[in-house]
C-alpha positions in Angstrom: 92.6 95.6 143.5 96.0 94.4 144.2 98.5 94.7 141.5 101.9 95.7 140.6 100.4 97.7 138.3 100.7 101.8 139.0 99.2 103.4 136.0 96.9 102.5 133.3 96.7 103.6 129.3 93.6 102.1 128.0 93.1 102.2 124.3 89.0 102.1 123.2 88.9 101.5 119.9 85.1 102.0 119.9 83.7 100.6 116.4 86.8 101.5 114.6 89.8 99.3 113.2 91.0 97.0 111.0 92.9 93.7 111.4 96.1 96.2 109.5 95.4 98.5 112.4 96.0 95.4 114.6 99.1 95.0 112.9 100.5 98.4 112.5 99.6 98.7 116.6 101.9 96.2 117.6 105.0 97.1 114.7 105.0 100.8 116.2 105.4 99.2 119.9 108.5 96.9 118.9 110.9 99.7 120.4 109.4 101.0 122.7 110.3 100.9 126.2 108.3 99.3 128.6 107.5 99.4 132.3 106.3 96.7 134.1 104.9 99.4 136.4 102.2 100.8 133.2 100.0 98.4 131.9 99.0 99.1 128.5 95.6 97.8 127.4 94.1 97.9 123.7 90.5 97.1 123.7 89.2 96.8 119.8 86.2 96.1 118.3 85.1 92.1 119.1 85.7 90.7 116.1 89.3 91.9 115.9 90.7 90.2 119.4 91.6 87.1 118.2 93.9 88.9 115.4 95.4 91.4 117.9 96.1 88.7 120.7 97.9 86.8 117.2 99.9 89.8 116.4 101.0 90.5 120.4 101.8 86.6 121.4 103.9 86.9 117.6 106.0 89.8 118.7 106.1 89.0 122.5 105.4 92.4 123.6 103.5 93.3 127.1 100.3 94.6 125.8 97.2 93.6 127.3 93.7 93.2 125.9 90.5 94.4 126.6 86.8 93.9 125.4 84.6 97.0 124.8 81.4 95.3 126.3 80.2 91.7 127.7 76.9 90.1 128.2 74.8 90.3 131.5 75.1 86.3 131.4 77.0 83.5 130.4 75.7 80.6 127.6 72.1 81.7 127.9 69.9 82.2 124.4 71.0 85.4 123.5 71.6 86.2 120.1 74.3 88.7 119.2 75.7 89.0 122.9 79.1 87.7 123.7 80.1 86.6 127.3 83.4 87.8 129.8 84.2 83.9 129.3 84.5 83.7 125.7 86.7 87.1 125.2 88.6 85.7 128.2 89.2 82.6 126.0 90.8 85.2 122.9 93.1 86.7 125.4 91.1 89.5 126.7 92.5 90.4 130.5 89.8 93.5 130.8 86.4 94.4 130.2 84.9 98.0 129.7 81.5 98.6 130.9 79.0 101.5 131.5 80.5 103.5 128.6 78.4 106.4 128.6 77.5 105.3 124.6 76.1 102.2 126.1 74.5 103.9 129.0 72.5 106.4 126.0 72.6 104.1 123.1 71.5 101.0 124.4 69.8 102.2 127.4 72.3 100.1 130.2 71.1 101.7 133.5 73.3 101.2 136.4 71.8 98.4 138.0 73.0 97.0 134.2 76.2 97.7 134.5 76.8 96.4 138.0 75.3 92.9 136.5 77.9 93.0 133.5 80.5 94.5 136.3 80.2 90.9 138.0 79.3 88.8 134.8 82.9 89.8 133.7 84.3 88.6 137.4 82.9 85.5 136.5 85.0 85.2 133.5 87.7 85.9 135.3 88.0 89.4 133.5 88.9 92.5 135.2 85.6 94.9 134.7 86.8 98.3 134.1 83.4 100.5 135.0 82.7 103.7 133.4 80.8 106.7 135.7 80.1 110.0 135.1 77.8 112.8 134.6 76.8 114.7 131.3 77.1 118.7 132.6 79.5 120.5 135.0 79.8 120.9 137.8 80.0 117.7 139.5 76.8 116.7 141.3 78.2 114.3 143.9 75.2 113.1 145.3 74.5 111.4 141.3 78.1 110.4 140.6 78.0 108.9 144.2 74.9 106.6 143.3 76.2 106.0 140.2 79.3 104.1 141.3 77.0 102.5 143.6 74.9 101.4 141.4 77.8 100.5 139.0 80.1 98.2 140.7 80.1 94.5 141.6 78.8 92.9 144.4 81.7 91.6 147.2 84.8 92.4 145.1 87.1 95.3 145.1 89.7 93.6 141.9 87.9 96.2 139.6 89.0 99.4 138.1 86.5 102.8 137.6 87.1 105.1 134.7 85.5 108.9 135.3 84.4 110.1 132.1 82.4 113.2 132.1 80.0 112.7 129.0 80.6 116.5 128.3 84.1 115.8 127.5 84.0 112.6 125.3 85.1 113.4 121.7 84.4 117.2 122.2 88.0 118.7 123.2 87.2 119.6 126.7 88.8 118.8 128.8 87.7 119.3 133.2 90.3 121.2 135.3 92.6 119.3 137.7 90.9 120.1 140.3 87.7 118.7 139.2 89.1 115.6 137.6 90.7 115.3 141.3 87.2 116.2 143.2 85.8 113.4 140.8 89.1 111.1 141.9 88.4 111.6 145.7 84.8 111.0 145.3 84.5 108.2 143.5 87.6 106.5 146.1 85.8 107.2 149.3 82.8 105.2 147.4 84.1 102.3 146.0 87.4 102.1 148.5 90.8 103.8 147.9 92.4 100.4 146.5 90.3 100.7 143.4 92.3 102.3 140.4 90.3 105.4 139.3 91.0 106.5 135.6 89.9 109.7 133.6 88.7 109.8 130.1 87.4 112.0 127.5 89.4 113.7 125.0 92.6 112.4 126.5 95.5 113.4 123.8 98.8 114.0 123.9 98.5 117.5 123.9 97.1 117.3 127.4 97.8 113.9 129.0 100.8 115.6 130.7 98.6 117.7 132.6 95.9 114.8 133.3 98.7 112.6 134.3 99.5 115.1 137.5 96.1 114.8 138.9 96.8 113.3 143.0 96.2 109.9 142.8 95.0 109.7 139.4 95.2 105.0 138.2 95.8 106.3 134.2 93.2 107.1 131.7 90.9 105.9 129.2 91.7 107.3 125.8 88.6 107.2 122.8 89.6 109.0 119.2 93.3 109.4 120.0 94.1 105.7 120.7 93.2 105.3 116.5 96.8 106.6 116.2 99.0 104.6 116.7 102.0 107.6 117.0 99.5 109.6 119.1 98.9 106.9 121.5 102.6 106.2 121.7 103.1 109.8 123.0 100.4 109.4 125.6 102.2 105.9 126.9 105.6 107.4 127.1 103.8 110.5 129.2 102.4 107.9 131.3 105.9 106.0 131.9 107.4 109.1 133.0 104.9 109.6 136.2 
């Protein structure tokens, strides 16, 4: 993937927020200080894009947008699903797919994701594909398939975010060293261009520590991206890596 871009801070809303969350999001950015090297992504429910993109274009700020999920297809008769074109068309610049919620809740197997991975190429998105597995310690031969199995077909302008399933909205958090073995695994799969982000119970409290992982791309961050003050914190960590 080539970019400018050194580190990512992704914001997943998950289904939470409020067009006055949209608003407050953007106010608490207005002084802050960025860095062309971060790029900061908020990625809220669908029906709230269109409002955020509003709010950033009105205030000018860098912020970048990102849809939580995208259809396996493009105008087909599918009611409910929304394609990588259309959110491309509200301002979205990313797409998140594989979440594990998806993988449980809505039974998304790999093969799944990879479609959706290249459905949201198509729309000119950036697919940013969540892997990992749901106990400790890290069994490389499954994570190994699972990025396989996970990313597009003949691109490498996509991003994988390493979220143990253990970790998501529990507190724990994986040591360095196995947020790094995760790192270096997934890279010698998918190609050492390809950002590699963690999530799962990213908060400020911690980021610092996250942040220092060798050749960690950024991180994903679930409950503590609600706060707008608490997500600040994390993106001014981030700035100073």
């Amino acid at each position: 993937m080539e970019t400018y871009v050194q580190r990512f801070v992704v914001a997943n809303w998950k289904m939470n927020g409020s067009q006055q969350l949209c608003d407050v999001f953007v106010s608490r950015f207005s002084d802050f200080n960025f860095n062309p090297e971060v790029e900061i992504v908020i990625a809220p429910p669908a029906v709230y894009l269109a409002h955020m993109r509003s709010a950033i274009m009105s205030s000018g700020l860098p912020l970048a947008l990102g849809a939580q999920d995208c259809a396996s297809g493009d105008n087909a008769p599918s009611t409910g699903d929304i394609s990588s074109r259309m959110f491309k068309e509200v301002g979205a610049r990313y797409v998140i797919v594989g979440h594990s919620e998806r993988r449980a809740l809505h039974c998304e197997s790999s093969k799944i994701v990879g479609i959706k991975a290249n459905a949201g190429l198509r729309g000119r998105l950036i697919p940013i594909i969540c892997v990992g597995q749901n106990n400790r310690p890290i069994n490389r031969e499954t994570l190994t398939k699972q990025c396989r199995d996970s990313i597009p077909m003949n691109s490498h302008d996509f991003i994988v975010a390493y979220e143990p399933v253990y970790a998501i909205g529990t507190g724990i958090v994986p040591s360095n060293t196995e947020i790094e073995e995760a790192v270096c695994l997934i890279k010698d799969t998918v190609g050492d261009a390809v950002p590699v982000l963690y999530g799962g119970s990213v908060s400020p409290a911690n980021c610092s520590e996250i942040f220092s992982v060798k050749n960690l791309g950024g991180v994903l961050v679930g409950g503590a991206s609600l706060d707008p003050d608490s997500f600040i914190k994390i993106c001014e960590v981030a700035h100073r890596f």
